[in-house]
C-alpha positions in Angstrom: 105.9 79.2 127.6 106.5 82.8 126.5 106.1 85.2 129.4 106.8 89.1 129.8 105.6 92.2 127.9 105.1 93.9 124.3 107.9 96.2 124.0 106.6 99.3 122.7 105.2 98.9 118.7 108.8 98.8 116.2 107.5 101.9 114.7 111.0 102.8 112.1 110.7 106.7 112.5 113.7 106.8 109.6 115.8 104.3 107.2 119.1 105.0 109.1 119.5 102.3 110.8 121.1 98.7 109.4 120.8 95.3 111.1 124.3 94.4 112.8 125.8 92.4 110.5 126.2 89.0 112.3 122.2 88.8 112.2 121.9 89.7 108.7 120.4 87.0 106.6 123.3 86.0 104.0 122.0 84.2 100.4 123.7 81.1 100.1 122.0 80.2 103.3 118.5 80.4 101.4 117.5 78.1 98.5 115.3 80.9 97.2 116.3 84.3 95.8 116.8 86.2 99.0 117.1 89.7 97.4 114.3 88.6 95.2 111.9 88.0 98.0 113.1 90.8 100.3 112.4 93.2 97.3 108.7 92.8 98.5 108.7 94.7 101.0 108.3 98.3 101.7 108.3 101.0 104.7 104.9 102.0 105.3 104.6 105.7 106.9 101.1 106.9 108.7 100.0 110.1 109.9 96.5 109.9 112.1 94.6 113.1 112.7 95.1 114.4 116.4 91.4 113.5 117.4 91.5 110.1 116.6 90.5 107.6 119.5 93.5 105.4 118.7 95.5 108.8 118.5 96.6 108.7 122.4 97.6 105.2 122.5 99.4 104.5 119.3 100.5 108.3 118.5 99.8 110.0 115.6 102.8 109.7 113.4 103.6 105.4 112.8 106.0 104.1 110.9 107.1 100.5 110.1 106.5 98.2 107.2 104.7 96.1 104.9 104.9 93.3 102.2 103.2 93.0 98.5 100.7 90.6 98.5 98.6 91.3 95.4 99.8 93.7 92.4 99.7 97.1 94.4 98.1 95.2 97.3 100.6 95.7 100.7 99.7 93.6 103.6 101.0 95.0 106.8 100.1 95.3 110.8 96.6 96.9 111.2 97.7 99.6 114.1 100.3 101.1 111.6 97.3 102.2 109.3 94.2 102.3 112.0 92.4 105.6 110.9 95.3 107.1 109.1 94.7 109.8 106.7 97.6 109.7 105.0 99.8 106.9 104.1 102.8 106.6 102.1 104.5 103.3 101.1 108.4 103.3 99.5 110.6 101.0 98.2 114.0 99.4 98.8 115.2 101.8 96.1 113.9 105.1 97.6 110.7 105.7 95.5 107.9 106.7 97.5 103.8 105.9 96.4 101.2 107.1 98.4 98.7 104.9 99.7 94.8 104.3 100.9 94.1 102.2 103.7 91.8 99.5 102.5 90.7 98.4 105.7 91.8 96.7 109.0 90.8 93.4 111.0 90.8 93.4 114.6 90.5 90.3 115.2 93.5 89.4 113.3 95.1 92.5 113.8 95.8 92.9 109.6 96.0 95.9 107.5 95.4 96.3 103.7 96.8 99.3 101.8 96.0 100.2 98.0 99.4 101.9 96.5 97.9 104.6 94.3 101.0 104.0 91.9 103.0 101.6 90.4 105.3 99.7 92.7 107.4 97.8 90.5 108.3 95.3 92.6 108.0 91.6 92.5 104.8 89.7 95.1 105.3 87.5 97.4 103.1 84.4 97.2 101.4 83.5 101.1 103.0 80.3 102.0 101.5 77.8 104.6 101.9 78.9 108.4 100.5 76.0 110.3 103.1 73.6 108.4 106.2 75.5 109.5 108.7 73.9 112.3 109.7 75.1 116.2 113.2 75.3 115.1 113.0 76.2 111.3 114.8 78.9 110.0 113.2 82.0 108.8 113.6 85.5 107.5 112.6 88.7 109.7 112.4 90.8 106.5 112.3 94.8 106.6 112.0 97.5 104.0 115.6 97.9 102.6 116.9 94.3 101.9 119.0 91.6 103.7 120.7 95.3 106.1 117.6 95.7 107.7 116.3 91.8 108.0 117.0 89.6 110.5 118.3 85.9 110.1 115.9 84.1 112.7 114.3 81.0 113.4 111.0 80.0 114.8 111.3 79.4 118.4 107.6 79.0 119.6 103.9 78.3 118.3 101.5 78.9 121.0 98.8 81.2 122.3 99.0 84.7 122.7 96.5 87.4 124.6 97.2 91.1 123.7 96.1 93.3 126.6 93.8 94.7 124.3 91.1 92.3 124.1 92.6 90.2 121.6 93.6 86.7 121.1 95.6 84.8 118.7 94.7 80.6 119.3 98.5 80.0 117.7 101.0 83.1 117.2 104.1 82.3 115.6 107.3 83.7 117.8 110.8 84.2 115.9 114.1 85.3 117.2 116.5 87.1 117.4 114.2 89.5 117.4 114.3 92.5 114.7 114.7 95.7 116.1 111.7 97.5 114.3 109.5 94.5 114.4 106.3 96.2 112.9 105.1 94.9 110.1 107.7 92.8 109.1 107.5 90.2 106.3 108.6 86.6 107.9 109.9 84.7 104.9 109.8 80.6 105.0 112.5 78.5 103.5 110.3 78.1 100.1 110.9 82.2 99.9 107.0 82.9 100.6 105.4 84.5 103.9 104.5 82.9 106.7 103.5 86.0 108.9 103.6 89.3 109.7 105.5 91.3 112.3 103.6 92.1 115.0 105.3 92.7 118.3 108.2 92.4 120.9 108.0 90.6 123.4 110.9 90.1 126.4 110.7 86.2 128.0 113.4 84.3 130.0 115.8 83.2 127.9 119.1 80.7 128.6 120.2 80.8 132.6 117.3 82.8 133.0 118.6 86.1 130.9 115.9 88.4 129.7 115.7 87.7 125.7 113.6 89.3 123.0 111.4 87.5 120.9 109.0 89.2 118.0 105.3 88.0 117.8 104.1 87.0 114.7 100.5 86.7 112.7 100.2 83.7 111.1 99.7 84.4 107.3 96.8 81.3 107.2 94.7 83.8 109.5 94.5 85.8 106.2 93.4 83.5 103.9 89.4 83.2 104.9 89.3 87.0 105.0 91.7 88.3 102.2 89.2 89.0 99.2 86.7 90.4 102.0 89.3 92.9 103.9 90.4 94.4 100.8 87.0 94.9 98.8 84.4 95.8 101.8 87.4 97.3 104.6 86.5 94.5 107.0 85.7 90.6 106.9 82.2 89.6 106.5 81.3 88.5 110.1 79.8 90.0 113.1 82.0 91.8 115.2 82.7 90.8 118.9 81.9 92.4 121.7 84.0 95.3 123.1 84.6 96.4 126.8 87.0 99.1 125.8 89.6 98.1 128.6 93.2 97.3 128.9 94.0 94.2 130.8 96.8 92.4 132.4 97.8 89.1 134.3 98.2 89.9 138.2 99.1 87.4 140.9 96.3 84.8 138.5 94.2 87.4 138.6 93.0 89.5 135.2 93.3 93.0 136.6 92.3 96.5 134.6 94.8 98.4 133.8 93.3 101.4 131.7 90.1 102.2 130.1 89.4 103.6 126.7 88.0 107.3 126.9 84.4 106.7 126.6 84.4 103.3 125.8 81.8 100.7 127.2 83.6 100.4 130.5 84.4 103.1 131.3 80.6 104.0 131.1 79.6 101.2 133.1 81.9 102.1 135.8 84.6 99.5 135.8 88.3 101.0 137.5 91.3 101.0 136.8 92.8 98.4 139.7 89.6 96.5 139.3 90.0 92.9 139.3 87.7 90.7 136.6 86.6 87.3 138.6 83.9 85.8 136.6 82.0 86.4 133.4 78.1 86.0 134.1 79.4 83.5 136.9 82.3 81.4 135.0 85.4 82.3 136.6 88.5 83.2 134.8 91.9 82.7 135.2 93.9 84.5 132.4 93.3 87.1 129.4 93.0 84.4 126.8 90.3 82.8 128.8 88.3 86.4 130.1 88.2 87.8 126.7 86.8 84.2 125.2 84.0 84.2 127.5 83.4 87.6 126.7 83.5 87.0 123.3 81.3 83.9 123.7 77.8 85.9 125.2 76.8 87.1 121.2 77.9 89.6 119.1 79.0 93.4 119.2 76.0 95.3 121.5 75.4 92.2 124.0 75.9 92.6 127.6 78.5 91.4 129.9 77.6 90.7 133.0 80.9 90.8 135.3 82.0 90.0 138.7 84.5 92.7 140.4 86.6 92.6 143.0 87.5 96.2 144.3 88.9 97.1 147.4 88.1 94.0 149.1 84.5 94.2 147.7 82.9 91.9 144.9 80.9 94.0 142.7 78.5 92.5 139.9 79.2 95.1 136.7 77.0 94.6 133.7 78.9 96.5 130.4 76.7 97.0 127.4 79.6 95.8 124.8 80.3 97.8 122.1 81.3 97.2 118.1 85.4 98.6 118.1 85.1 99.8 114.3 82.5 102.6 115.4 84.7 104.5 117.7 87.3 104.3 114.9 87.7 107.3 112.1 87.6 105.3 108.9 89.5 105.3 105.4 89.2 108.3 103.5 88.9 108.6 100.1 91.3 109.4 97.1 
C-alpha cells in the first residue's frame, strides 16, 4: 500500500531546470515517436487574484504543465488554473499563447484551458488507463521534451484520499517520480496518455528507505465528462456535499486538521484537533470511507450529521454542506 504525504504541488516556477540524465526517457526504448509525443505538452503559468478563497492555500502565482488534447484544447491539473485570471501556455520551442480557463472538475481534480492562439503542435490521442500494467513502463512527460520527462514505470493502481475531501476509487502511481510533477502528461507504450500528473507522494520504499512516488489521474476519468467540462466549465451532475475541512489519518482515527475560512465547518463549529467518529451514526475508519458517507447523504446543501470527539467529549455536529464551486471566483472572459 502507498502510505505517507503529498509533497508540496510541483509548481515549475522557471524552465531552468533539466531531468538528470540517467532518468531521462531515451527513444529507442519507445516504439512510438517519443519527441513526437512529448511535443504535446506545454508549461502552463497561472496568476490568481489575491482575494481568492483558494489564494492562501495554493498561492497566487502556479506554475506547472499541461498536454493538448483537442486542437487548442490543453488538459492539465485543475488547482494549476482554479480561479486564475490569467493564464499563459508555451511551447517546447519558447512561444508563449495566452489562455482561458475553460473550467475545472473537483471531483476529478481536471482542468481545461482554451489557447487563444495557434499552438502548432501535434495532439495527443487519450489512450485507455484501466488496461495499463503494475510494472509497465511509462513516460512522466514535461513541457520541454525528453530533458524535463522522466523514464518511469507504473508501480501501483489503488485508492487514494486527498486531505481535501476527495477521492480517487483507482489512482495510477509512477516512479521515479518527476521533480515538478504538476500536470504532467504520463505517456503509455502506444505513445497516447494515460493520466495526468497530479502529486508527490513519499512511501516506504526498498529496506524501508523513504521513496517518492507521483500520483496520477487516470485519463478514463475524463472521458464521461470531456465534451461537458469544456463547453458548460463543469460536468453535468450534482455536486457533492462540502464540509470545507482538511483531514488526516491519526492513530485510525480521521482527525481535522484545518478549516476553510468561512466554509461550512467552520460555521458549524467543528475544530481544528477534532476527531470525526461517525457520519449520522456509521462509524468511519479512514478519509476514503468519511468523505464517502458524506458524499452518500444527497447532494451539495444536505446536512451532515457528525459525531465528535473533542477533548475527551463526543459531540454530535450537524454541518449544512455546501456546493465548492460557489466559494470559487470563476473564469473570466476574453
Amino acid at each position: 500500500m502507498i502510505g505517507g504525504g503529498a509533497e508540496g504541488f510541483g509548481m515549475a516556477g522557471t524552465m531552468d531546470w533539466k531531468i538528470p540524465p540517467a532518468l531521462q526517457p531515451k527513444p529507442p526504448v519507445y516504439d512510438y515517436d517519443l519527441d513526437r509525443a512529448l511535443s504535446s505538452i506545454v508549461s502552463v503559468t497561472a496568476h490568481i487574484p489575491a482575494d481568492a478563497f483558494t489564494a492562501q492555500t495554493l498561492g497566487t502565482d502556479r506554475a506547472g504543465h499541461g498536454v493538448l488534447i483537442r486542437e487548442g484544447v490543453v488538459l492539465t491539473i485543475g488547482y494549476l488554473i482554479t480561479e486564475a485570471e490569467t493564464v499563459w501556455l508555451a511551447t517546447g520551442d519558447g512561444r508563449a499563447v495566452q489562455g482561458h480557463v475553460l473550467g475545472y472538475d473537483q471531483t476529478t481534480g481536471f482542468g481545461l484551458v482554451q489557447a487563444l492562439g495557434s499552438l502548432d503542435l501535434p495532439v495527443l490521442g487519450l489512450g485507455d488507463s484501466a488496461k495499463a500494467a503494475l510494472g509497465e513502463e511509462v513516460v512522466i512527460g514535461g513541457a520541454g521534451g525528453r530533458q524535463r520527462s522522466v523514464a518511469g514505470r507504473i508501480v501501483a493502481k489503488q485508492e487514494f484520499a486527498g486531505y481535501w475531501e476527495y477521492v480517487l476509487d483507482e489512482a495510477i502511481f509512477t516512479a521515479p517520480a518527476h521533480p515538478h510533477w504538476g500536470g504532467t502528461g504520463v505517456i503509455g507504450p502506444a505513445g497516447d496518455l494515460l493520466g495526468i500528473g497530479s502529486l508527490q507522494l513519499q512511501h516506504a520504499g526498498e529496506q524501508g528507505r523513504p521513496a517518492l512516488l507521483n500520483m496520477v489521474v487516470p485519463i478514463d476519468l475524463l472521458k464521461p465528462i470531456l465534451d461537458e467540462l469544456q463547453m458548460f466549465g463543469r460536468p453535468n451532475r450534482p455536486p457533492r456535499p462540502w464540509l470545507g475541512l482538511f483531514a488526516t489519518e491519526m492513530e485510525d482515527r480521521v482527525v481535522v486538521v484545518g478549516l476553510a475560512d468561512g466554509g461550512p465547518a467552520e460555521k458549524a463549529g467543528l475544530q481544528v484537533g477534532d476527531a470525526v467518529l461517525a457520519v449520522r451514526g456509521a462509524k468511519v475508519r479512514n478519509l476514503a470511507g468519511f468523505f464517502r458517507r458524506v458524499w452518500a447523504l444527497g447532494h451539495a446543501g444536505v446536512e451532515a450529521p457528525l459525531t465528535i470527539g473533542r477533548e475527551g467529549r463526543m459531540l454530535e455536529i450537524a454541518v449544512a454542506t455546501g456546493d465548492r464551486a460557489r466559494f470559487l471566483k470563476g473564469p473570466l472572459l476574453h
